[in-house]
C-alpha positions as CSV (number, residue, x, y, z in Angstrom):
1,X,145.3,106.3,44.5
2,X,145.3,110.2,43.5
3,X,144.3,112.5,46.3
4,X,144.0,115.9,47.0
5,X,144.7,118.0,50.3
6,X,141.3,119.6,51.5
7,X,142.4,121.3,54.2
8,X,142.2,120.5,57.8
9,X,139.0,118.4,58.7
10,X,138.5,115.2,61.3
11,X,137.6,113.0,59.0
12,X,136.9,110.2,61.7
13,X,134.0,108.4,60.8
14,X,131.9,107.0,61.2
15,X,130.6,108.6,64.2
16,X,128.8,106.9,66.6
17,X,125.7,109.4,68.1
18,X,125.1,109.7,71.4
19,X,122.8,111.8,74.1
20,X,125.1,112.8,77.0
21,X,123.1,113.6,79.9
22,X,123.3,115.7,83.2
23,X,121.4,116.8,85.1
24,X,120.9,120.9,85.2
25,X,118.2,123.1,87.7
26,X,116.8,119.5,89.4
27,X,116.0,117.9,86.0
28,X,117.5,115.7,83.5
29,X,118.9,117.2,80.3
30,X,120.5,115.2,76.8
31,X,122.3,117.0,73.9
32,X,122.7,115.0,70.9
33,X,127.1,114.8,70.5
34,X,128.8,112.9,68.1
35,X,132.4,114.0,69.5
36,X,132.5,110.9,71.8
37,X,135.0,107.9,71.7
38,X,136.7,104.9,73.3
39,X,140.1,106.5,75.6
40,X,141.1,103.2,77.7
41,X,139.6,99.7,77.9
42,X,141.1,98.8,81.2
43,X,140.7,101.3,83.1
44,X,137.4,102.1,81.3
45,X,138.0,105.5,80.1
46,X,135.9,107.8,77.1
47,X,136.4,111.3,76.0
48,X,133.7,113.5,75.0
49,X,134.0,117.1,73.4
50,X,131.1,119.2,74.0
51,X,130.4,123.1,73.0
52,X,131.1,125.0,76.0
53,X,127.6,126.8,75.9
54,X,125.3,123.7,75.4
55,X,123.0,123.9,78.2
56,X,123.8,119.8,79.1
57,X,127.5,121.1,79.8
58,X,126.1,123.6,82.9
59,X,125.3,120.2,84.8
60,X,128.6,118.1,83.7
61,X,131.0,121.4,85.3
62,X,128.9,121.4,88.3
63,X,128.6,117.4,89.5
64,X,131.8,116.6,87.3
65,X,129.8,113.3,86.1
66,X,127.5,112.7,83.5
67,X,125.8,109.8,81.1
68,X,126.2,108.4,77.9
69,X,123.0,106.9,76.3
70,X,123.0,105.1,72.9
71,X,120.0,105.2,70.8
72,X,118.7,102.8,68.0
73,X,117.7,104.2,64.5
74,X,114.0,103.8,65.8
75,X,114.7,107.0,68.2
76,X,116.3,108.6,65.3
77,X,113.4,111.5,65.4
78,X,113.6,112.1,69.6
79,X,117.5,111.8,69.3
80,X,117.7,114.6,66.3
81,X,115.1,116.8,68.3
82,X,117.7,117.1,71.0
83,X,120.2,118.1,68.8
84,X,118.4,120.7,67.2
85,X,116.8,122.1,70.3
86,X,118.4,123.6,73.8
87,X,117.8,122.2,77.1
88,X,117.4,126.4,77.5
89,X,114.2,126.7,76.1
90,X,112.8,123.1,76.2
91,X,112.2,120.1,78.4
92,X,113.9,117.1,77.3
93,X,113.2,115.2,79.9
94,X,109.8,114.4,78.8
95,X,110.7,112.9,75.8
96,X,112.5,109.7,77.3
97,X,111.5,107.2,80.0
98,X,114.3,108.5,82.3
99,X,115.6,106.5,85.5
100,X,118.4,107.1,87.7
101,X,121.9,105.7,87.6
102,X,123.5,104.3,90.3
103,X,124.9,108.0,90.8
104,X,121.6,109.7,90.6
105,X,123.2,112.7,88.9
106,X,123.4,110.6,85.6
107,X,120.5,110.3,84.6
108,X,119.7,107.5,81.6
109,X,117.3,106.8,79.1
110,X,115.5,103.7,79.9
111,X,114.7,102.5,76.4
112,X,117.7,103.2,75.3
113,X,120.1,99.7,75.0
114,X,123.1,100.9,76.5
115,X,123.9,103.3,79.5
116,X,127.3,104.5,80.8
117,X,127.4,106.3,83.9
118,X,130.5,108.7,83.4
119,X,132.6,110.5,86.0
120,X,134.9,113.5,85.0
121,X,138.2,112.9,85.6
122,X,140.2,115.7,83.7
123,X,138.8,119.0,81.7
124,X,140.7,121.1,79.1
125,X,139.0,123.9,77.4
126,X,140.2,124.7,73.6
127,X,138.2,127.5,72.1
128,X,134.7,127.3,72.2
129,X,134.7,123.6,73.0
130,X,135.0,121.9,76.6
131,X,136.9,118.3,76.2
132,X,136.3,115.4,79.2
133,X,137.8,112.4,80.0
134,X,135.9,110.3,82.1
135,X,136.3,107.1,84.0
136,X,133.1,104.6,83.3
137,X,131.5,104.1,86.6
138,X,129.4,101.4,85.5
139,X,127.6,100.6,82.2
140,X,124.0,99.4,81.7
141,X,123.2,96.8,78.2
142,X,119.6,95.4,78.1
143,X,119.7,91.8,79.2
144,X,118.3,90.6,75.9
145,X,121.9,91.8,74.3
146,X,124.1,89.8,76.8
147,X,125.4,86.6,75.8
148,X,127.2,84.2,78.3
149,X,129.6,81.1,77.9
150,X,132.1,79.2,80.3
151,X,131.2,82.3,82.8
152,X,132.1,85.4,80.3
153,X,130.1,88.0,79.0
154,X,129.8,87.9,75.8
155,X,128.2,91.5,73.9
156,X,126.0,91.5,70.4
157,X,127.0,91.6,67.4
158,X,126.9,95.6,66.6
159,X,123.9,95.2,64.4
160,X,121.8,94.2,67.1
161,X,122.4,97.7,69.0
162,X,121.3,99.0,65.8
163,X,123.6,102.2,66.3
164,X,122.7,105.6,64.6
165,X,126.0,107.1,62.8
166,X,126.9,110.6,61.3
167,X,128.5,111.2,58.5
168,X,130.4,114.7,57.4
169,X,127.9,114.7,55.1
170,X,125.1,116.1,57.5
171,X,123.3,112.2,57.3
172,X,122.4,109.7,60.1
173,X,123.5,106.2,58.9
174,X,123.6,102.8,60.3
175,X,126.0,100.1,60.3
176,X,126.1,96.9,57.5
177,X,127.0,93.8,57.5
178,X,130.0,91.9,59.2
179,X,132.8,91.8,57.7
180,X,135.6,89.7,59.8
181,X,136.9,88.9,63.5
182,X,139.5,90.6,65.1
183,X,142.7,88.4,65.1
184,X,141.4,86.1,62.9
């Protein structure tokens, strides 16, 4: 296969979107980030990369904990509003039924179908951009998705989340259709 050299790009992708929440001033706030993913299964562990001046990342530096929340493609419209608008000058927390985590300084989107309450663990700054690793405190999936057999969880197939994906392309996607099993 010919290629050619582009230049230096993350072209990881797809990329699963995501509204991490704090909370900031007494009320709950979500950015849209796509700079999320998977550090440690055991412990639980994710790593999130957020501008440093995003409103959502006043709250995360001052209670060092915050929420992932994991919309379907039918709150593609809310979910792109909150990336295209600051916590600065608007109210997100109107737009979403919001309840409380078990930490009540991560707030999550109720109708959203899964939830993880996040606590920071380590920072690094590199330029303009503030990377966390945090442990998962505990994470929320709508009953309806949960599966169990011989006493084990088992979770949905991913088209039943019905994920919203970026591309580098500047375009919301969704996943297909399956395509194998792991180990098989």
């Amino acid at each position: 296969m010919e290629k050619e050299m582009v230049g230096p790009i993350a072209f990881v992708y797809p990329i699963p979107i995501v509204l991490i929440g704090s909370m900031v001033a007494g009320k709950a706030n979500f950015a849209e980030i796509g700079d999320c993913a998977l550090a440690g299964i055991n412990p639980a562990l994710v790593v999130v990369s957020i501008n440093e001046n995003h409103y959502t990342t006043f709250g995360i530096r001052e209670h060092r904990c915050f929420s992932l929340n994991f919309p379907t493609t039918q709150r593609l419209k809310a979910v792109d509003y909150c990336g295209n608008h600051s916590g600065k000058e608007v109210d997100k927390s109107t737009l979403f039924e919001i309840e409380p985590g078990q930490n009540p300084l991560c707030p999550l989107i109720a109708e959203f179908p899964v939830n993880l309450e996040c606590e920071v663990i380590h920072d690094h700054q590199i330029e303009h951009r503030h990377l966390y690793v945090a442990k998962v405190t505990q994470t929320h999936i709508a009953k309806n998705l949960i599966s169990r057999e011989k006493g084990k969880i088992h979770f949905p197939d991913l088209r039943m989340l019905d994920p919203i994906l970026y591309g580098l392309d500047n375009a919301y996607y969704t996943v297909g259709e399956k395509i194998g099993t792991s180990g098989a």
